[in-house]
C-alpha positions in Angstrom: 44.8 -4.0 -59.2 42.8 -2.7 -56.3 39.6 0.2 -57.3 38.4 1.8 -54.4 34.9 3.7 -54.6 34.3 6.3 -51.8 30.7 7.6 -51.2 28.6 9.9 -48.6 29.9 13.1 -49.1 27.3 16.0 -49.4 26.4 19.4 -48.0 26.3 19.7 -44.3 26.3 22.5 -41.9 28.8 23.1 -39.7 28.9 21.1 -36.9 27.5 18.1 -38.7 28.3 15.1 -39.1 28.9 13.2 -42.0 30.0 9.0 -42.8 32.7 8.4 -46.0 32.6 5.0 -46.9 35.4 3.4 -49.2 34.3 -0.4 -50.8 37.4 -2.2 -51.9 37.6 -5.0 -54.7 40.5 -6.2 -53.4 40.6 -10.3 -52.3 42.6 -9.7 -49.2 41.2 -6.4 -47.8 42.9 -7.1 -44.2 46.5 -6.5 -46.3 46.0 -3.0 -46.8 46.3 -0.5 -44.9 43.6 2.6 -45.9 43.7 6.3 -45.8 41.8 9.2 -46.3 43.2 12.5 -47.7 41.5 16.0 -48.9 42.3 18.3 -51.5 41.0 21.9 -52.4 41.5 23.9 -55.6 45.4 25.1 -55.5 46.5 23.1 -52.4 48.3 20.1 -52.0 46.8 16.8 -51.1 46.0 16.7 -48.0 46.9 13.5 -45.2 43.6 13.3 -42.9 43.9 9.9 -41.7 45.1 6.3 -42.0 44.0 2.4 -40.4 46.1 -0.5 -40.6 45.3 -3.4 -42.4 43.6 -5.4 -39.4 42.4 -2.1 -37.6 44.8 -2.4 -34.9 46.6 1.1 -35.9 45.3 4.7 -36.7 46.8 7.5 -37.3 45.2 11.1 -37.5 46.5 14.8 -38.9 46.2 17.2 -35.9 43.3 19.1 -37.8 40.8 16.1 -37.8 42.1 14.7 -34.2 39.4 14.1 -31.9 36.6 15.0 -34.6 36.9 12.4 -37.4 37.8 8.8 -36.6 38.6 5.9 -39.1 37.5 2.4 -39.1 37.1 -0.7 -40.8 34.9 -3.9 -42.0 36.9 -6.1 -43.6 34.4 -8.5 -43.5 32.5 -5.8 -46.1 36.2 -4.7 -47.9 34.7 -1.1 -46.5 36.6 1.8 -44.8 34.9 4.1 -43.1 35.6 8.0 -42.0 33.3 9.0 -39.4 33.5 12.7 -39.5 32.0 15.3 -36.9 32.1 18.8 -35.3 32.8 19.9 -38.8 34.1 22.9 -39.8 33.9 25.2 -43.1 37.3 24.8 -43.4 36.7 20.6 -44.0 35.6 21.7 -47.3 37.4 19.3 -49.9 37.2 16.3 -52.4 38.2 13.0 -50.1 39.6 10.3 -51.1 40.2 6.8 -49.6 43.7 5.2 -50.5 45.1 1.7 -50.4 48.6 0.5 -49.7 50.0 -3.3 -49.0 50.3 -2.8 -45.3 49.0 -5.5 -42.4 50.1 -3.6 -39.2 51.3 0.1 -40.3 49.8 3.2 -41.3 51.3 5.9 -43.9 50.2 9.8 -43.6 52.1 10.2 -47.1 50.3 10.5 -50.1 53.5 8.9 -52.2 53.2 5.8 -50.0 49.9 4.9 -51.6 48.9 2.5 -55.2 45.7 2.8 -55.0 43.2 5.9 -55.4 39.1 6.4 -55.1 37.3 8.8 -57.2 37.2 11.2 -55.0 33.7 12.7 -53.5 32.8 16.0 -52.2 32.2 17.2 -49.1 31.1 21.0 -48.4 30.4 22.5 -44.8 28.6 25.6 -44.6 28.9 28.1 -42.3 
């Protein structure tokens, strides 16, 4: 059993920038591969982005690309979602995800075990 906890969500402004940080408890961080995924009132869950196990592999939704950018400590069990230039329309609860998964990354909710909390992040216009 893996728990994920995410934190640094907020309010922002748009065109801020804001840091998501997901600790892991599991023993062997570096086997799972992590993603990040949004959700509003009445919409599906939404992909955002995904790193491989050992950070070799990302993978972004074309509404994030080239603002918000993923990374890793394993040293820390930590996944990180670096998000900037955002928009009103980033408004959502975000969750960090785990899956068994060295050297791939999955943009499918299904393919995930394990699920954060979730933590809120609002962008104001």
């Amino acid at each position: 059993q893996v728990q994920l906890v995410e934190s640094g969500g907020g309010l922002v402004q748009a065109g801020g920038s804001l840091r998501l940080s997901c600790v892991a408890s599991a023993r062997t961080f570096s086997s799972y591969a992590m993603g990040w995924f949004r959700e509003v009132p009445g919409k599906e869950r939404e992909f955002v982005a995904s790193i491989s196990g050992i950070g070799g592999s990302t993978y972004y939704a074309d509404s994030v690309k080239g603002r918000f950018t993923t990374s890793r400590d394993n040293a820390k069990n930590t996944a990180y979602l670096q998000m900037s230039g955002l928009k009103p329309e980033d408004t959502a609860v975000y969750y960090c995800a785990a899956v068994v998964g060295y050297s791939r990354v999955y943009s499918t909710a299904g393919a995930y075990d394990y699920w954060g909390q979730g933590t809120q992040v609002t962008v104001s216009s």
